[in-house]
C-alpha positions in Angstrom: 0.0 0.0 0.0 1.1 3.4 -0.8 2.0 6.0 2.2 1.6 9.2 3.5 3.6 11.2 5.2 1.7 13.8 7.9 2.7 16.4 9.9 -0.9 17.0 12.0 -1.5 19.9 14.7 -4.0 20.4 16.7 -4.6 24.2 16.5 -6.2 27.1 18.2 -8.4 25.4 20.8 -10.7 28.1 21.4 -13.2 28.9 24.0 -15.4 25.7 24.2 -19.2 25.5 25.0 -19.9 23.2 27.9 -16.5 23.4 30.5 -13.9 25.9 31.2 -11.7 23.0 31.7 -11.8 22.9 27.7 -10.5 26.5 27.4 -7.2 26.6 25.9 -7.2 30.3 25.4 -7.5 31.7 28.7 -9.4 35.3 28.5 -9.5 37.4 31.9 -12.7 37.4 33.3 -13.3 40.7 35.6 -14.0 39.6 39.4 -17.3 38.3 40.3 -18.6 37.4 37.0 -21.5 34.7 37.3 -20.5 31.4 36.2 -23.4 29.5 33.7 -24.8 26.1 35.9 -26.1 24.0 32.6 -28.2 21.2 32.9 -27.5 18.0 31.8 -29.8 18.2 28.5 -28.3 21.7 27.7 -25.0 20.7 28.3 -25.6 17.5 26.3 -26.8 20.3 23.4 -23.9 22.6 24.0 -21.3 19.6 23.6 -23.3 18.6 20.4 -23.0 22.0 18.7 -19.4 21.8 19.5 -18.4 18.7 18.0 -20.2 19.8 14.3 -17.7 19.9 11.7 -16.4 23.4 11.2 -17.8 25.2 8.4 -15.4 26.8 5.9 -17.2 29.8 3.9 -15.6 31.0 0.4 -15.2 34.3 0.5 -17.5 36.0 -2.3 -17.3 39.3 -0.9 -19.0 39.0 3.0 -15.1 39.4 3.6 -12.4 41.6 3.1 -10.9 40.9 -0.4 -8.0 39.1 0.5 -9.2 36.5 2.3 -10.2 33.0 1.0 -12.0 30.9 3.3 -13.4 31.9 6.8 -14.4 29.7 9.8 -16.2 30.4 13.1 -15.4 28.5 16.5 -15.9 29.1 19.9 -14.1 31.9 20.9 -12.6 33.3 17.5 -12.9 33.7 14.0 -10.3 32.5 11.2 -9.5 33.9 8.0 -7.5 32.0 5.9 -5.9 34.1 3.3 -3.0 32.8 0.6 -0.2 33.4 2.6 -1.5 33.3 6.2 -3.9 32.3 8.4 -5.6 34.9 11.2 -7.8 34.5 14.6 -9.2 37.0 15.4 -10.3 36.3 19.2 -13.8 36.9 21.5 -12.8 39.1 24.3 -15.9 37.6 25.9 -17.7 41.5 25.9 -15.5 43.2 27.4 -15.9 46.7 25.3 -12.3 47.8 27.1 -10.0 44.9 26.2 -8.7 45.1 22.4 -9.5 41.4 20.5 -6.3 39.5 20.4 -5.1 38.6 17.2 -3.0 35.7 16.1 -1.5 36.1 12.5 -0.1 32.6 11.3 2.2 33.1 8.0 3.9 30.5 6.0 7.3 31.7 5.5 9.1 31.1 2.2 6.0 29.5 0.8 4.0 29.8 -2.7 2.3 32.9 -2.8 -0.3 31.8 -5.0 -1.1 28.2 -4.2 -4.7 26.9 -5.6 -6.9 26.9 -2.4 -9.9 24.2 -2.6 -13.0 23.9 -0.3 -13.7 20.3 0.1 -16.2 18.2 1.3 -18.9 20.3 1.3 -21.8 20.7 4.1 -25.4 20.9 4.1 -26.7 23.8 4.5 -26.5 27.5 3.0 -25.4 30.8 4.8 -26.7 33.9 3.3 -25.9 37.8 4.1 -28.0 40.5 4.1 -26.1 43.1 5.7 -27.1 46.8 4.8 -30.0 48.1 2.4 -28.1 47.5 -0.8 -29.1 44.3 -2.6 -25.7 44.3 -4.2 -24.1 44.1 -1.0 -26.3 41.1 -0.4 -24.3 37.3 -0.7 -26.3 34.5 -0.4 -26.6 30.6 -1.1 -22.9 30.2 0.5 -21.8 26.4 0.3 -19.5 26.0 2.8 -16.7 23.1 3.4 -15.4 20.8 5.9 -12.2 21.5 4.3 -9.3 23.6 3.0 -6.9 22.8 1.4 -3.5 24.5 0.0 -2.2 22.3 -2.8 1.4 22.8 -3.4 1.8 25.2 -0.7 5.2 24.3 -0.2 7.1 22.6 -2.3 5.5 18.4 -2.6 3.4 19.5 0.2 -0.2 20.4 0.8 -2.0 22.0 4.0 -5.1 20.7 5.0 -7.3 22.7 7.5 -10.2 21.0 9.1 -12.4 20.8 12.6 -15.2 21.0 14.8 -17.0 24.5 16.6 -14.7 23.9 19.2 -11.0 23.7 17.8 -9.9 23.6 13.8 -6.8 21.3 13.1 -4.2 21.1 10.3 -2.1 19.3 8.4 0.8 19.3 5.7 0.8 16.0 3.7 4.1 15.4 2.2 5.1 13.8 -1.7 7.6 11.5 -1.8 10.7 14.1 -2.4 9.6 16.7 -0.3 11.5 18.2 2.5 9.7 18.8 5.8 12.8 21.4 6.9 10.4 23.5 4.0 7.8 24.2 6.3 8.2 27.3 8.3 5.5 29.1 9.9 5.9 32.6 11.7 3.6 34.2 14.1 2.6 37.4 14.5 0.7 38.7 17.5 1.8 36.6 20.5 4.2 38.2 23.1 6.2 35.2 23.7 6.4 31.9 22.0 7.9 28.4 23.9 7.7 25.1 23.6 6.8 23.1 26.8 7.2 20.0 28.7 4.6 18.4 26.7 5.6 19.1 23.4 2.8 21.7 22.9 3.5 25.1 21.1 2.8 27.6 23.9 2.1 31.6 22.2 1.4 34.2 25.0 -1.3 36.3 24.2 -3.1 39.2 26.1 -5.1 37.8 28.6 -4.1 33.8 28.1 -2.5 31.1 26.5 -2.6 29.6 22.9 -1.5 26.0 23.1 -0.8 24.2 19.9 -0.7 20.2 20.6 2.2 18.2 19.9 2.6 17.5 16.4 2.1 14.2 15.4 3.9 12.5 12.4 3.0 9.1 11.0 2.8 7.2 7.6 0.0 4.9 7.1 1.1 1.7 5.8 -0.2 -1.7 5.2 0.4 -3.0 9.0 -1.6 0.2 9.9 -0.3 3.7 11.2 3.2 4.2 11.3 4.4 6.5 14.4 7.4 9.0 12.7 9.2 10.7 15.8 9.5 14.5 15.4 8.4 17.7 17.3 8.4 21.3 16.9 11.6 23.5 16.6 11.9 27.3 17.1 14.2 28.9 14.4 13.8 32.8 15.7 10.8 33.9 15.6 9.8 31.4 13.0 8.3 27.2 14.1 9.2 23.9 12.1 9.4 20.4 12.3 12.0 18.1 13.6 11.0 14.7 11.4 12.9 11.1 12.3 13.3 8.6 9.2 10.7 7.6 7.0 10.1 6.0 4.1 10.2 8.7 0.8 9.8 6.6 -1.6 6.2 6.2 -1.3 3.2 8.5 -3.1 1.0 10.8 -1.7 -2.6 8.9 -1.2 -5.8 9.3 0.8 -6.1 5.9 2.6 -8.9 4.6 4.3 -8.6 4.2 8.2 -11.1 2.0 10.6 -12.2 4.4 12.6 -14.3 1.5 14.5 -14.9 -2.1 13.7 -17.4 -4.0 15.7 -19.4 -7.5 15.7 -22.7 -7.2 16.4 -24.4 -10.6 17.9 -25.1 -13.7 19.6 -24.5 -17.3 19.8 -26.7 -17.7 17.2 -27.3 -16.5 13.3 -27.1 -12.6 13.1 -27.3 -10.5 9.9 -27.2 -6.8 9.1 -29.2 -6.2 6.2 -29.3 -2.2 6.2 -27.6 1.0 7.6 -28.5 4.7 8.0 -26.5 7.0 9.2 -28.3 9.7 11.6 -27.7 13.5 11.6 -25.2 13.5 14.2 -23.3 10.5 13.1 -25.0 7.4 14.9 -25.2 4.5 12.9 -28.9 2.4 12.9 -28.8 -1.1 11.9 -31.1 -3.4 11.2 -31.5 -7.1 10.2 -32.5 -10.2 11.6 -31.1 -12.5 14.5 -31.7 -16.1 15.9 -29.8 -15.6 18.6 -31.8 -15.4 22.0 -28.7 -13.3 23.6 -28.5 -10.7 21.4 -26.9 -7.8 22.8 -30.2 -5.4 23.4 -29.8 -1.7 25.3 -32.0 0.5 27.4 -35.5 -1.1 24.7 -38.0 -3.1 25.1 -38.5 -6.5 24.7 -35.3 -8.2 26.1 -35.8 -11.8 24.9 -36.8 -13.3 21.5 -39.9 -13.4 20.2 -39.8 -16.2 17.5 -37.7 -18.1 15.1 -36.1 -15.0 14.1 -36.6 -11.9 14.9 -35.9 -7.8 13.7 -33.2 -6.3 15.5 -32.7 -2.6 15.4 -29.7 -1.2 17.1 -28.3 2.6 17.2 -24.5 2.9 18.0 -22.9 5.7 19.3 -20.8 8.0 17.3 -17.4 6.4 18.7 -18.9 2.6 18.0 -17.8 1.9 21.3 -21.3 1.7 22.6 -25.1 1.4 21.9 -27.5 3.9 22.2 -30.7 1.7 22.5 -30.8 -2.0 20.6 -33.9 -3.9 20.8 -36.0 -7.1 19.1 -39.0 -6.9 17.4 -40.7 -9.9 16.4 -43.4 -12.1 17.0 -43.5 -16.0 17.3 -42.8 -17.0 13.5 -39.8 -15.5 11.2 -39.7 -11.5 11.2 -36.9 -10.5 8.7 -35.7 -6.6 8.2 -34.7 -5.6 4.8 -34.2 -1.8 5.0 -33.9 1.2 7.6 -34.1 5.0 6.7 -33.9 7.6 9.8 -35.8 11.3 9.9 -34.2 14.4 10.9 -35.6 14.0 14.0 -33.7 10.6 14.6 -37.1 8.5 14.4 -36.0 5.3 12.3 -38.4 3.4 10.0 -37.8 -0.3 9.0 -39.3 -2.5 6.5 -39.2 -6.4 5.8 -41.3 -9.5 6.2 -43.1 -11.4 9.2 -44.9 -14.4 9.5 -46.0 -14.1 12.2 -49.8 -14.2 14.0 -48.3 -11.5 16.8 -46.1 -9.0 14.9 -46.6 -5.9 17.1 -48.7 -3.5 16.1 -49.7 0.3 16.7 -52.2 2.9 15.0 -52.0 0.4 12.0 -53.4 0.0 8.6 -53.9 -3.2 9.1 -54.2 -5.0 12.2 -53.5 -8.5 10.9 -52.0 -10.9 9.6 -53.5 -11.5 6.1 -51.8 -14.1 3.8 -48.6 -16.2 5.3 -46.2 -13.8 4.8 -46.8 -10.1 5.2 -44.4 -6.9 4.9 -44.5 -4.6 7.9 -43.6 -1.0 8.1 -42.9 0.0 12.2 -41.6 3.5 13.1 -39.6 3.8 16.2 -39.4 6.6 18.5 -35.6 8.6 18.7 -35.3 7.1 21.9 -35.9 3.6 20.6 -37.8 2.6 23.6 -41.5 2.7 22.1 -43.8 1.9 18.6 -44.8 5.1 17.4 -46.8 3.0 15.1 -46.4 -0.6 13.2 -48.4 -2.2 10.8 -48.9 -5.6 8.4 -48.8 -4.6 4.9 -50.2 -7.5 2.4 -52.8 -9.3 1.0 -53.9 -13.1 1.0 -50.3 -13.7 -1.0 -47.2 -13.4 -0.4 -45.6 -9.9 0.3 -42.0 -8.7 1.7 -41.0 -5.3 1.7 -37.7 -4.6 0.6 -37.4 -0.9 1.2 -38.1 1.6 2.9 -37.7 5.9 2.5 -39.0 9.0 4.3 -39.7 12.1 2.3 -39.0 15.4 4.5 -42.5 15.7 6.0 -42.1 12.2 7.8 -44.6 10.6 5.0 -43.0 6.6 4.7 -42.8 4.5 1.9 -42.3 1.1 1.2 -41.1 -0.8 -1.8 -41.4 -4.6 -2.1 -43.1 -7.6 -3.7 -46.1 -9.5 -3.9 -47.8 -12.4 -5.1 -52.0 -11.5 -4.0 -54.0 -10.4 -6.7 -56.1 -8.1 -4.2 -52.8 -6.6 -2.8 -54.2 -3.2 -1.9 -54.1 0.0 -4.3 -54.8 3.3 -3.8 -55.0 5.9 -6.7 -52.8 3.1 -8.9 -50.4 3.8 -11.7 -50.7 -0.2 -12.2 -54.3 -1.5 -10.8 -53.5 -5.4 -11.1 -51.1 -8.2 -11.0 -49.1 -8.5 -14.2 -47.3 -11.7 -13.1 -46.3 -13.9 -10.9 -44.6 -11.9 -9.1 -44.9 -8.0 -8.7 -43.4 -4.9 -7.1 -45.1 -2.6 -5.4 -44.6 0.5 -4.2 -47.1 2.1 -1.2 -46.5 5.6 0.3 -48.3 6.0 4.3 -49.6 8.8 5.9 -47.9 10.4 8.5 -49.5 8.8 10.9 -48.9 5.2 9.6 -52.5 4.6 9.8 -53.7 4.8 6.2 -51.8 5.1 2.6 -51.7 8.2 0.1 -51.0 5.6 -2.6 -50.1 2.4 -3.9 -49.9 0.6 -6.8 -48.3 -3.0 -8.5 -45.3 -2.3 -11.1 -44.5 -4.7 -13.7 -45.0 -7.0 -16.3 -45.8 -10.6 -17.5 -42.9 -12.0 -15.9 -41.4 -11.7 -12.6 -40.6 -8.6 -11.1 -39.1 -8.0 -7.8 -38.5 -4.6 -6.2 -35.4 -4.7 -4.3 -34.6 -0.6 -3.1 -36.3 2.9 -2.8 -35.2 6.7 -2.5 -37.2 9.6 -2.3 -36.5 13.1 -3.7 -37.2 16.4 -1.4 -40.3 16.6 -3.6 -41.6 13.3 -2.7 -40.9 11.9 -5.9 -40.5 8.5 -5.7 -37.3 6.2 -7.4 -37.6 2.5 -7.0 -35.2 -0.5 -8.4 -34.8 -4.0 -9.1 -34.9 -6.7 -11.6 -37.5 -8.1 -14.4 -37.4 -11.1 -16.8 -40.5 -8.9 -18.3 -40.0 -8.0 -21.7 -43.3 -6.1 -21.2 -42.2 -3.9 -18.0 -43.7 -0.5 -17.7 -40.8 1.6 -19.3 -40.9 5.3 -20.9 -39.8 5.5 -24.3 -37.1 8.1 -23.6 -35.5 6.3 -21.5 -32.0 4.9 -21.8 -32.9 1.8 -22.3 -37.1 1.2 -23.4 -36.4 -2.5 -24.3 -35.1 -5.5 -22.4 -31.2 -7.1 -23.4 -31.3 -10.1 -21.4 -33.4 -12.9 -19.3 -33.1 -10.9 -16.3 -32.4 -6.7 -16.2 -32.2 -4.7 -13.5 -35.1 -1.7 -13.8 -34.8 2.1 -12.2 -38.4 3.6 -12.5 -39.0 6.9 -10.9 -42.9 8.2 -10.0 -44.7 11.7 -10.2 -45.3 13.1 -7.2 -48.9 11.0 -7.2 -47.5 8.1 -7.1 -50.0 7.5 -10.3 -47.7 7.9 -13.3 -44.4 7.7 -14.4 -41.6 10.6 -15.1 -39.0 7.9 -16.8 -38.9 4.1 -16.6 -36.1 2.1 -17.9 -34.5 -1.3 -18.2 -30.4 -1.1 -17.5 -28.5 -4.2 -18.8 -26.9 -6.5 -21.6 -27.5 -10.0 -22.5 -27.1 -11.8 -19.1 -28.6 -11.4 -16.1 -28.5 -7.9 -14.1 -30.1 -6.9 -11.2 -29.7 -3.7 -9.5 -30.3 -4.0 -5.3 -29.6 -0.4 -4.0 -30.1 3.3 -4.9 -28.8 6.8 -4.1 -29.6 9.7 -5.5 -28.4 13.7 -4.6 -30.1 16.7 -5.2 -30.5 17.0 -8.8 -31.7 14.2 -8.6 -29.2 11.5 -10.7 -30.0 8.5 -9.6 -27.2 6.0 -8.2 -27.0 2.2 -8.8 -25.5 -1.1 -8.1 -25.9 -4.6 -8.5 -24.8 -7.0 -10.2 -24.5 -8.7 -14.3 -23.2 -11.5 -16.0 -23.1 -9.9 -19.1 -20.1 -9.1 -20.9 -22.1 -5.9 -22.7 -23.7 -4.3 -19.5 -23.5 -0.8 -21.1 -20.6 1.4 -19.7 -19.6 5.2 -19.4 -16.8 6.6 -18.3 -15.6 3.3 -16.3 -13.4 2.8 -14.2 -13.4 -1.2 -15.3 -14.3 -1.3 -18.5 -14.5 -5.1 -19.1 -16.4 -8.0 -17.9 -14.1 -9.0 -14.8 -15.1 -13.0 -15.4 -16.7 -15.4 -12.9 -19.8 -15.9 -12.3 -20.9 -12.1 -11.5 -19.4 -8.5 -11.5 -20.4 -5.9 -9.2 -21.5 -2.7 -11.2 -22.2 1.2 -10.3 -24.2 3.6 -12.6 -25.4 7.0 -12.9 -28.5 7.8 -14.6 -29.6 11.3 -15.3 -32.5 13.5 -13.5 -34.2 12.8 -16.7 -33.6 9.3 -17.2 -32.5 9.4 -21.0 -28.5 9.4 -20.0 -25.9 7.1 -18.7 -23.4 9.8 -17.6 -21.4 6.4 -15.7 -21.4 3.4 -15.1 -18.6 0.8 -14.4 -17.7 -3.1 -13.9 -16.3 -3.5 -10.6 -14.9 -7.4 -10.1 -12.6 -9.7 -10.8 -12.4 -13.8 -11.8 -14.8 -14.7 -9.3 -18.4 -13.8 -7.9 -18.6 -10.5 -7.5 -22.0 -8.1 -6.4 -22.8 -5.0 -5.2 -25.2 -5.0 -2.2 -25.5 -1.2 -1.6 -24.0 2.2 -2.7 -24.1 5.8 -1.4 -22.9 9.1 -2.2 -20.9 11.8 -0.1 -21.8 15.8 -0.2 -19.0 15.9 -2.7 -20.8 12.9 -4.7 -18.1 10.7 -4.5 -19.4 7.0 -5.0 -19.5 4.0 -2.2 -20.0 0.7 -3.3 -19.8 -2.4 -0.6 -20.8 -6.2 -0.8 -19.2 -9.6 -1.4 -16.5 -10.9 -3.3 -15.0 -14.3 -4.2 -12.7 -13.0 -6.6 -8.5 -13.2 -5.6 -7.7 -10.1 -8.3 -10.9 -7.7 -7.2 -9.5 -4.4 -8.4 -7.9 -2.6 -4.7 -6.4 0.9 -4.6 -4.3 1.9 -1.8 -6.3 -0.3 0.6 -6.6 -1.0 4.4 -6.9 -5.0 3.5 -5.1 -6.0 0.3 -5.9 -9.6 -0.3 -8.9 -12.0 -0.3 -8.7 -13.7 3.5 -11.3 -15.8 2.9 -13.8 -17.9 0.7 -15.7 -15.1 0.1 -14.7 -11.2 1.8 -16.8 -8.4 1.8 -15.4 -5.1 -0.2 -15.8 -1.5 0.1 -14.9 0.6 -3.0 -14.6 5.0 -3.1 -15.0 6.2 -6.7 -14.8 9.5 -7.6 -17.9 11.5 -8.5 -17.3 10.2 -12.3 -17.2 7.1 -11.3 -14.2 6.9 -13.9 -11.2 6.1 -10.9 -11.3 4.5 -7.8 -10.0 6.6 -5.3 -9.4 3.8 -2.5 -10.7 0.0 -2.9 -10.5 -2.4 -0.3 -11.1 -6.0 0.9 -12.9 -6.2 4.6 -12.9 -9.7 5.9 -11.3 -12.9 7.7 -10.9 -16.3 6.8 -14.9 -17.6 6.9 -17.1 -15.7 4.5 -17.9 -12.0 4.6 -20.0 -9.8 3.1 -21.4 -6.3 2.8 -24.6 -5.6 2.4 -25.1 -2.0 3.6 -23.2 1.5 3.8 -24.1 5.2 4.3 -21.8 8.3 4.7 -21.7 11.1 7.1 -21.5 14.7 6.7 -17.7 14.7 6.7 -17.7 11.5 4.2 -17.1 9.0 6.3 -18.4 5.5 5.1 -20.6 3.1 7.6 -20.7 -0.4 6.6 -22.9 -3.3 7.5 -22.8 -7.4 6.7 -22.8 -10.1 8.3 -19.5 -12.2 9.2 -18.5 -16.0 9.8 -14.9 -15.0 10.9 -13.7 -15.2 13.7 -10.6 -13.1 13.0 -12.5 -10.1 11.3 -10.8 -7.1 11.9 -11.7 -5.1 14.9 -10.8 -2.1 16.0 -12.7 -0.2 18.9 -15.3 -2.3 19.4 -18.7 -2.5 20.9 -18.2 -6.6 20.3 -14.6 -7.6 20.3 -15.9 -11.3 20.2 -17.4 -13.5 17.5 -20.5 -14.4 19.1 -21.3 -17.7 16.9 -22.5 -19.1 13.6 -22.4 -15.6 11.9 -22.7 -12.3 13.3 -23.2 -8.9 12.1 -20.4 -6.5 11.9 -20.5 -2.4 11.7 -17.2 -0.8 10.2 -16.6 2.6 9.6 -14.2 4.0 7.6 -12.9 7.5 6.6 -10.2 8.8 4.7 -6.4 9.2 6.4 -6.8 13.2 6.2 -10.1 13.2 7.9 -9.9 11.1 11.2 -8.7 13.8 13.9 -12.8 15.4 13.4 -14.1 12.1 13.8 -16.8 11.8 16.4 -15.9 9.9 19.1 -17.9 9.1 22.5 -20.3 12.4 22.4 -17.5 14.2 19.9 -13.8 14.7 20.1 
């Protein structure tokens, strides 16, 4: 694997929200000033607000001309211009004490590196300062990220953070000379270095403490420790670095930031992961195992056969938040999860049994032998805001499930019962054997907006959903119909192959289609999960055993061989364009499970792999460990490089059959294992628990693992 070299600092630690025992920058207080008793919820708040990434504005004229980026933390505001960085600190309101000011330059550097927001942020910021419009700025995009490419020499400078501190680091090519980096400050009255390592700058009224650097090459035994520290030349700081290997190219690795089994003694699968607002992971699945590890819910013991588990872990992995059954006495079986803003999480699948719990629900009961459910949980976990059977006298599963931003549910799935129920239909009957559906609920769970069959003469199966902030509704799967509902504009109106995968995406009714289309070659293809971002492009993967699955832009552009390859796609908003799509396996049995997109739309495949050659990029596990591993693949946003591939798995089989990202682009990936030697790090589970367990794994690249939440937030 290909290595780094980085040279990280923990900078400016300003004046926190929740204790004084975080202040690094000491202000003076005047005598007798009341100290703030928080409670435990707004403490709990205040340490949440903290720990959101920083937000790094362009400047497009809310700022004076030369600065680039600016951030706000607690305590002081930074402006990062092109040859310096300045904090501007709080003085805490105290009109008769000037605002320090800490000017950080980088001495003997390119004055006019390219300077590049990254991983953008939800949200906008807008300005309406004054009564001229023109001096209006609004629809900001801000960043997680900054970073100076070429800043010195072979060496970039990467600024990152939370509200609380922002960090940064220079990232070395092979050839370049960390001696190169010099930075002088202006503004402190003294500057030392201490004890501990730390930077100390004197400032009026307190202390600026800079961390100890910390110097390390990733590598394929993990992080490699480089010794070094800071040196004072003058009035000027650099780096002492020990040896290390130069040889190697600048990369963006990915790190486990946690690895954890999830399980029992018994059988235990994750089937789907969703990634909360703040970071916690919800998974769900299935387990046989009647010591399951359950937290702070309702019901402790197992209901069935089988039953639903859904468990929220904390952002550090280390513990759970709530994890509970939910089952009755037969075989309950969770395909899919999607959270609301509000942290309520919505799970979909298929029960047979007499008991399923119910609440508020559409239907009470049981109807045909085996129903899909749809059951919302509270944000605490600990109650049924509602739950419901969703079928007919056939058979029914539901395979996914979405929430549109009103808290309106749907579910996608299959069903075999001519009197499946329909609301305002696009498609009023059973085609086939075998149908999708696709039903959208009311907000109370108690009755449906819509619902209608999709497909053809032959057999149809729905396999994942996505819903646009409009409520327009995407669903995918396979056919072997050549008479599937498609549009004629689409990119593909007629069928290639026995079996194609389908993307079909609904008006806002739910009662016609904007685009339908077929997506494959001559083989078999089925597409099992969807993403789509704003503009609504649409996402895919799967898998195809043909040889001509169309291609764009790939980043593989032939069949891979074996029994399967793993594919990704992009479709357009329209429908009536492949911008990209990609093989993605090697020799053996390759499929995609699930994909998912970052804010910067980079591309996150996971699921199971047989194959020894499955194509890798600078990855954490390098080589097939087992019969069958799972993999998890970045590509970038056109899909037409991998930017890191890896293999995740022990000796037993592997796979992965769910991921999400975070707001700083993290991936969160779910399976189910049979090792007991998969690798751990962190864990909530350190232990195999028996038969096959689930696993949670979260990754994130090298650059981006000091912001990491961790227990509450780092």
């Amino acid at each position: 694997m290909c290595t780094l070299l980085s040279i990280r600092s923990a900078a400016l630690l300003g004046a926190a929200l929740v204790s004084p025992s975080l202040l690094a920058v000491s202000m003076s207080v005047p005598a007798g000033a009341a100290e703030t008793d928080l409670t435990a919820a707004e403490s709990k708040l205040a340490a949440d607000y903290a720990a959101l990434p920083m937000r790094f504005e362009p400047n497009v004229g809310q700022s004076a001309a030369p600065v680039q980026f600016l951030a706000r933390a607690g305590g002081y505001t930074l402006f990062l211009t092109a040859d310096e960085a300045v904090m501007v600190f709080a003085t805490g309101g105290i009109s008769d004490v000037a605002a320090p000011v800490v000017r950080m330059r980088y001495s003997g550097a390119n004055t006019q590196p390219r300077i590049l927001g990254t991983a953008p942020l939800p949200g906008i910021s807008n300005y309406f300062i004054g009564n001229q419009p023109a001096d209006w700025h609004t629809d900001i995009v801000s960043y997680a990220q900054v970073r100076y490419q070429e800043l010195y020499p072979n060496i970039d400078l990467v600024y990152y953070g939370n509200q609380r501190q922002v960090e940064y680091d220079f990232v070395l090519k092979p050839g370049a000379d960390p001696a190169s980096i010099r930075l002088k400050f202006d503004g402190p009255e003294r500057m030392t270095i201490n004890a501990a390592g730390e930077l100390v700058l004197k400032i009026a009224g307190g202390e600026l403490h800079q961390a100890p650097a910390v110097i390390y090459q990733n590598s394929a035994d993990g992080r490699v420790p480089v010794a070094g520290n800071y040196v004072l030349h003058g009035d000027e700081v650099g780096f002492a670095v020990g040896k290390y290997d130069r040889t190697r190219a600048l990369i963006i690795d990915p790190v486990i930031v946690y690895s954890t089994y999830l399980g029992g003694s018994n059988f235990d699968q994750a089937n789907a992961i969703a990634v909360g607002p703040t970071g916690d992971a919800y998974i769900t699945g299935v387990t046989a195992s009647a010591n399951f590890p359950i937290q702070g819910a309702p019901p402790t013991t197992l209901g069935g056969n089988q039953d639903v588990f859904v468990t929220k872990m904390s952002l550090a992995g280390s513990t759970l938040t709530y994890s509970t059954y939910i089952g009755g006495v037969g075989n309950d079986v969770a395909n899919d999860i999607a959270v609301s803003g509000a942290g309520t999480a919505y799970i979909t699948g298929s029960t047979n049994s007499i008991n399923y719990p119910v609440v508020t629900p559409t239907i009470a009961a049981q109807v045909g032998g085996t129903d899909a459910f749809l059951t919302k949980l509270t944000a605490a976990g600990n109650a049924l805001v509602y739950s419901t059977y969703w079928g007919s006298t056939g058979f029914e599963e539901g395979t996914g499930v979405t929430v549109d931003p009103a808290d309106n549910a749907y579910i996608s799935g299959n069903t075999s019962a001519p009197d499946f129920p329909t609301q305002t239909p696009f498609q009023a009957a059973l085609a086939g054997g075998m149908d999708a559906f696709m039903t959208k609920f009311s907000v109370a769970g108690n009755s449906i907006v819509y619902s209608t069959f999709l497909g053809g003469a032959g057999d149809d199966r729905a396999e994942g959903m996505a819903v646009a902030d409009d409520a327009a509704v995407f669903v995918i799967g396979s056919t072997t119909s050549s008479n599937f509902p498609t549009t004629a504009a689409s990119i593909q109106p007629a069928k290639s192959g026995g079996r194609d995968a389908f993307l079909t995406h609904f008006n806002l009714a739910g009662n016609a289609l904007l685009y339908s289309t077929y997506l494959g070659g001559s083989g078999d293809d089925e597409a099992f999960d969807i993403a789509i971002d704003a503009p609504m492009n649409a996402y895919l993967t799967g898998r195809t055993s043909s040889t001509n699955f169309p291609t764009a832009t790939p980043t593989q552009l032939t069949y891979g061989g074996g029994l399967h390859d793993a594919f990704a796609a992009k479709i357009s908003p329209s429908g009536d364009a492949l911008i990209q799509s990609t093989y993605l396996g090697g020799s053996g049995d390759d499929q995609g499970r699930a994909i998912a997109i970052d804010g910067a739309r980079n591309i996150f495949v996971t699921g199971g792999t047989t194959s020894a050659n499955f194509p890798t990029r600078e990855a954490f596990q390098t080589s097939l460990n087992g019969p069958s591993d799972a993999f998890v693949s970045k590509l970038n946003p056109t899909g037409s490089a991998l930017i890191w591939s890896t293999y995740l798995g022990g000796s037993s089989a592997d796979e992965g059959r769910a991921i999400g990202t975070d707001l700083v682009g993290s991936a969160y990936v779910a399976g189910y294992t049979e090792s007991t030697n998969f690798a751990i790090t962190t864990p909530f589970q350190a232990a195999f628990g028996g038969v096959r367990d689930a696993f949670v794994t979260k990754l994130a690249d090298a650059g981006a693992t000091d912001f990491i939440f961790a227990d509450g937030f780092e």
